[in-house]
N, C-alpha and C positions, 0 to 999 in steps of 0.2 A: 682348343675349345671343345670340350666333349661334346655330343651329341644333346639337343634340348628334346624334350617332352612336351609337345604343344597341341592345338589344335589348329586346322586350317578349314574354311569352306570348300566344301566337294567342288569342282568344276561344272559339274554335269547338273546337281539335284540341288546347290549350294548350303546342304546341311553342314555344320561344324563335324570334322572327322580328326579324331586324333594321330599324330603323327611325330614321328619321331625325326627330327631335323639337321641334318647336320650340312653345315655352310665350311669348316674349313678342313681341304683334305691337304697335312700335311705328309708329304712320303717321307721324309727325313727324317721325323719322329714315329712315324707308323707305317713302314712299307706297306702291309696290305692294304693302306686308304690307294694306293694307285689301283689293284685290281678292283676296288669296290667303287673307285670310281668310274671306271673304263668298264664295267660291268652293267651300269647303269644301277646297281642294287643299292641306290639312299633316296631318303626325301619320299618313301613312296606312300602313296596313298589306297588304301582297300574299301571304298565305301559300302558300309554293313545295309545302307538305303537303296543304294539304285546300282551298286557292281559295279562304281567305277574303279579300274586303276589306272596308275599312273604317276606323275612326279608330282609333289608341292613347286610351286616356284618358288624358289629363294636367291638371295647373294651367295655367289661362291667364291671360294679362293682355294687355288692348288699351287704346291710349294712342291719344288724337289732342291734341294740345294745341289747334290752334286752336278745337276745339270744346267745349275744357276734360272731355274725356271720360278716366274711367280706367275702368276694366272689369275685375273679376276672375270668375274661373270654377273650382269645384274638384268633380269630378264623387265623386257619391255612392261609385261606384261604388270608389272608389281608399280609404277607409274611415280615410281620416289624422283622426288627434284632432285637436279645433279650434285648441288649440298649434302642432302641426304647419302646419296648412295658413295659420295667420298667418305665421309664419314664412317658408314659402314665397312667399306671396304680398309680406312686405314684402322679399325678396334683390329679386325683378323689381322690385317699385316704387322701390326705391332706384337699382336701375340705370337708370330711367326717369329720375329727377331728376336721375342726376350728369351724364348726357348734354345736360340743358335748360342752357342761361347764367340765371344768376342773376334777372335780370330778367324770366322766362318760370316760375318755381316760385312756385307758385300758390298758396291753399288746397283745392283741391280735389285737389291730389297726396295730403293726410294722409288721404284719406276714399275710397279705391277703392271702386264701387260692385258690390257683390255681386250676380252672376246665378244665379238654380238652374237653369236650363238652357242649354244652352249654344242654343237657339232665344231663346230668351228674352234670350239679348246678342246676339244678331244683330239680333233686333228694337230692343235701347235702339239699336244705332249705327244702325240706317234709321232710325227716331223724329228722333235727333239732325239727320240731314241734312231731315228735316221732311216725311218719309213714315212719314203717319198709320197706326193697327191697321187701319181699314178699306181703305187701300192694299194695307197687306201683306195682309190676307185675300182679296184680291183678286186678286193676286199667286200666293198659294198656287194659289185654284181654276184658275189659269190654267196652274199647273205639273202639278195634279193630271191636269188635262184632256190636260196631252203625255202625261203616261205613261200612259193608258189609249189613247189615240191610238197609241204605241209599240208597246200589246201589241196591235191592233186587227187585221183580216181588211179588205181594199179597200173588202167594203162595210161595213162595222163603220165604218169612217173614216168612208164619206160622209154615213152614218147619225148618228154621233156630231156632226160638223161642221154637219147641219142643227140639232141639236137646242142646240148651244154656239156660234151662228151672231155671237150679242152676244157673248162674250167673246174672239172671233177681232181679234185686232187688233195693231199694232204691239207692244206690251208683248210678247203673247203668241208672238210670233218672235222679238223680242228672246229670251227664257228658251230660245226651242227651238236657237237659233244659240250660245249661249254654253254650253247643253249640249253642242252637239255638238262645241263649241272644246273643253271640257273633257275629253270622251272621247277625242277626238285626240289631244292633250296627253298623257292619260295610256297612249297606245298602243290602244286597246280602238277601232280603225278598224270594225270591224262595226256598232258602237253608234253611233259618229258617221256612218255611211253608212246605217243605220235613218232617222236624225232628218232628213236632208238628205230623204229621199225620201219622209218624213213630211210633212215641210215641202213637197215639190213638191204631194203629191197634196191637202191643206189648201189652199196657194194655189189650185188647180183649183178647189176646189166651194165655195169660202166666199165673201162678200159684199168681204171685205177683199179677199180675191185678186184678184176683178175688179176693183174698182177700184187694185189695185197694178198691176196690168199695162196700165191707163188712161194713172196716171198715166204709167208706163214708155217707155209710147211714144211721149207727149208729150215726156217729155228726151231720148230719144232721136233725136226728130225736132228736137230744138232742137240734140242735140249734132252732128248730120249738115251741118244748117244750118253752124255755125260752123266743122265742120270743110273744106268747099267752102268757104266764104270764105277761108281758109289767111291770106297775109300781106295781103290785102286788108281784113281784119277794122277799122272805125278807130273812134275814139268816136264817131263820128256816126254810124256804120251800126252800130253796137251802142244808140246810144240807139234808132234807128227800131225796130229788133226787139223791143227789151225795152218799149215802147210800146205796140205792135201785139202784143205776145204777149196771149194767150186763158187763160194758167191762169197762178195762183203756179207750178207747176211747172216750164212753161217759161221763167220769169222767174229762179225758182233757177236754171235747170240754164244759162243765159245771164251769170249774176251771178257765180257760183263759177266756170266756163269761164272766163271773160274780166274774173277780178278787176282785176288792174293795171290795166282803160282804167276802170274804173268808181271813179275819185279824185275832188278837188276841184273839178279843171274839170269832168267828168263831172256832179258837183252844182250847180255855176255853170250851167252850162247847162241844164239841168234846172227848175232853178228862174225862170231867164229864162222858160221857156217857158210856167211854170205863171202867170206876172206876166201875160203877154201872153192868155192865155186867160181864160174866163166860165164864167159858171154849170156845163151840168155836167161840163164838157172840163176846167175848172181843179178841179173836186172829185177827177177821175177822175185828174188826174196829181198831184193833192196824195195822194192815196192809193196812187198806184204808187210815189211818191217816198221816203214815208214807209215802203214796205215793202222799196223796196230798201236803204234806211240798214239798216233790221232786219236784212237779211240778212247786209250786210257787215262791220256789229258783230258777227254770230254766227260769221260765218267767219273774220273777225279774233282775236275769242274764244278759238274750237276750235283755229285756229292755234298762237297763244298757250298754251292749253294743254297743247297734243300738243309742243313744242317745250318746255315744262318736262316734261312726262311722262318728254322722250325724256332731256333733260338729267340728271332723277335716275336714271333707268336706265342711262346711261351712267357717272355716277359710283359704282352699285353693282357693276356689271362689274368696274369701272377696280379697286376695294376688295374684290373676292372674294375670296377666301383658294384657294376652288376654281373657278378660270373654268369649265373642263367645266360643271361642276353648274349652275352656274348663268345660263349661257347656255343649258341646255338648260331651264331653271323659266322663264327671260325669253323664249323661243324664240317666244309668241305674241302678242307686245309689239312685236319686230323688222317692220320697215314699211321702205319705202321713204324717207321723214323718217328714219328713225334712221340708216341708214347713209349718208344725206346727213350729217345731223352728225356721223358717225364719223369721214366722210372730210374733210370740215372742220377736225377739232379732229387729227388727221393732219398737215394741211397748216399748220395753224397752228403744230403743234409743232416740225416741221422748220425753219420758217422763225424760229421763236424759239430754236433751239439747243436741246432739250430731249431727248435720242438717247433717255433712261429712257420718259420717257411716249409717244413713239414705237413702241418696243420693245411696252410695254403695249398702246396701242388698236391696233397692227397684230396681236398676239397675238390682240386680239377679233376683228378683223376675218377673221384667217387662221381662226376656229374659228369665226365665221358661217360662214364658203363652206364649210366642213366640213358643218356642219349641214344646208345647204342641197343637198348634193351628195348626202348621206346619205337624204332625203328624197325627192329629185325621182325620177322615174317612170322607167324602163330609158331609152327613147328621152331623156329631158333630158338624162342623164348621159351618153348615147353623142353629143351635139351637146357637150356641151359639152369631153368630151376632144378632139374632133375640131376644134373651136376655139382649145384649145389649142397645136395642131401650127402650125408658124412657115410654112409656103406650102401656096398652094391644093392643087398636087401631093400634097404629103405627108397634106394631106383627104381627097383621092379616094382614094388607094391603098390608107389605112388604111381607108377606109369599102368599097371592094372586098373589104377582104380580111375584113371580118365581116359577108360577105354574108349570115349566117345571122341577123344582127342586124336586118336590112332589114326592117320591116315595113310593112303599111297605116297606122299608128300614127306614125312613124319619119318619113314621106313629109308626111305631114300636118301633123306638128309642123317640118318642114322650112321648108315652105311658110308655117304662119302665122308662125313665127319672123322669116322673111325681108321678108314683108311689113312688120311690127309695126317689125322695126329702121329698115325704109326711110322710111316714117312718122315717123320719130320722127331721121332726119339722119344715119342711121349704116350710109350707102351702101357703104360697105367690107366690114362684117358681111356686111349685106343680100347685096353682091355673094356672098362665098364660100357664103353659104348655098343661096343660087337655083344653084348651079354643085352643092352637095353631091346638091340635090333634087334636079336632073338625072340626078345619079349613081345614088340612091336608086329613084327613077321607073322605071327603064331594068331596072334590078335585077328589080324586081316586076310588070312589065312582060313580062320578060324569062321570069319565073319562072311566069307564067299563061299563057305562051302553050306552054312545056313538059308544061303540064296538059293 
């Protein structure tokens, strides 16, 4: 059932508010309905009257087939006789079933399992994936701790962070970053630039923090390494390193960098070496060995994964009814991977005859750069019209003539841009950039020295 277009009364000021509704999150037909629903981001309400937000109450149903999970939810609050709210609940679950092929309806379709709170089926679907109550109360304290952190005074923070010094940890950044994804998302950028600078001043005085900025400058002294090596990099000086490296860290940030030389000869050799050694030189590389398999199953894995991720996100695009909408809802999903395979399945369509599906994923494509132009910072958008103009000429001129556009911002982002492109083989870019900086430079230059 797609999402409806309705109105509901405000809770608060009880005006009608319009709202976009949606009651069934199937994951088997739409993996990302489980993050948007574990996100809390449906059903919301922004009242344009009195500020309220919040959730509409409605019936819900969440479906995972693989985990054979059905879920119904019917809040007190909506006061439907227990006729009524059967009713309801079996229109969603039949449309649950017509969508499964025959050999996927189960017995657990006849038996939806009723939640009273709508907490309370958030918790059966973590439970499901095999995150116990004492996880999620764990969970919780660690989210209760941002938001007193959020309302907190400098030293309030440092004070608070000595005293919650154990539950400072990976999980507990994980919740503060995905809040402050969520804020962005929903536009409320103050909220989301609270958490970030929550997040800086935590990392500073916590036990995690320092050892995150440990381990930081250990991949980064690994990623410096590999990047002076340049096309010099070969499997035999990539096995010396990841050898002689001193942490798992450095060994990750050498593994994931420089996956392709780290294949079967890579382990052929590897294992020669481990044959040829003793006592604790062969324990020490039977353990390096065994840990870099680990890694590259994980990163083979996550690949793996992120490339169906991006897969069914591109076929919910591809099926939108409203692309707008819904490339702005998938907006923090779009990565670098997806529009690789955008531009892929692009190129695969032209070259298979197919001008219809063409037309579509170029559709998507032309309202990414939308998206991305709408968002980026004054100076991204003034580099990037100015890239658009067909000769260097026609850069300079235009950029002369919005000298008031010039800033110390503008000049800066010139420079790293051009650096980043050169780096990366896209000397042409790079060139007309370093000619704009010039122009840019001279400008402000030019304009302090009238001061």
């Amino acid at each position: 059932m797609p999402p409806l277009k309705t109105t509901v009364a405000c809770p608060n000021c009880r005006l009608p508010v319009p709202v976009v509704l949606e009651q069934l999150f199937d994951v088997t037909q739409d993996p990302d309905a489980k993050r948007r629903f574990l996100s809390g981001q449906f059903n919301l309400i922004n009242c344009p009257n009195c500020r309220f937000q919040g959730q509409a109450a409605s019936i819900l149903v969440y479906h995972d087939a693989d985990k054979e999970l059905l879920l119904s939810f019917t809040p007190m609050g909506l006061g439907l006789p227990q006729a009524e709210q059967e009713r309801a609940v079996g229109k969603l679950v039949n449309e649950v079933i017509n969508k499964l092929p025959q050999e996927k309806r189960k017995g657990y379709l006849l038996n939806p399992k009723p939640a009273f709170t709508l907490q309370g089926m958030i918790d059966r679907i973590y439970e499901a994936d095999g995150i116990t109550k004492e996880m999620l109360d764990a969970q919780r304290a660690k989210a209760q701790l941002m938001q007193k952190l959020l309302t907190a005074s400098d030293e309030q923070i440092k004070a608070l962070v000595a005293e919650n010094d154990a539950q400072i940890d990976e999980t507990f950044f994980q919740i503060l970053a995905a809040s402050a994804q969520a804020a962005a998302a929903a536009g409320n950028e103050a909220a989301a630039q609270r958490m970030v600078d929550v997040q800086n001043k935590v990392l500073a005085h916590s036990r995690f923090g320092s050892q995150y900025r440990e381990r930081q400058a250990r991949v980064e002294a690994a990623v410096r390494e590999l990047q002076a090596l340049g096309d010099k990099l070969t499997p035999d000086r990539l096995m010396e390193l990841i050898l002689k490296a001193e942490s798992d860290d450095q060994v990750a940030a050498y593994v994931s960098l420089a996956r392709p030389l780290v294949d079967y000869a890579f382990f052929e050799s590897l294992t020669r070496r481990i044959d040829r050694a003793a006592g604790d030189e062969k324990a020490r590389l039977t353990q390096r060995r065994d840990l870099i398999l680990r890694m590259t199953q994980d990163i083979d894995a996550a690949a793996k994964a992120r490339l169906q991720e991006t897969a069914a996100l591109l076929r919910k695009l591809v099926e939108a009814p409203d692309l707008e909408r819904a490339l702005r809802e998938s907006a923090p999903q779009i990565d670098e991977t997806f529009l690789a395979v955008l531009n892929e399945n692009i190129a695969a369509a032209q070259k298979a005859g197919r001008p219809e599906v063409v037309a579509r994923l170029t559709a998507i494509s032309d309202g990414i750069h939308r998206l991305i132009q709408e968002s980026a910072p004054p100076e991204i958008k003034l580099v990037n019209e100015l890239l658009d103009l067909p000769t260097d000429a026609e850069a300079e001129a235009a950029l002369q003539a919005r000298a008031n556009e010039i800033t110390p911002e503008l000049v800066s982002t010139l420079n790293y841009l051009a650096e980043n492109l050169r780096q990366n083989g896209r000397a042409d870019m790079a060139d007309r950039l370093e000619k704009l900086y010039g122009v840019a430079l001279g400008q402000v230059m030019a304009a302090n020295w009238k001061k």
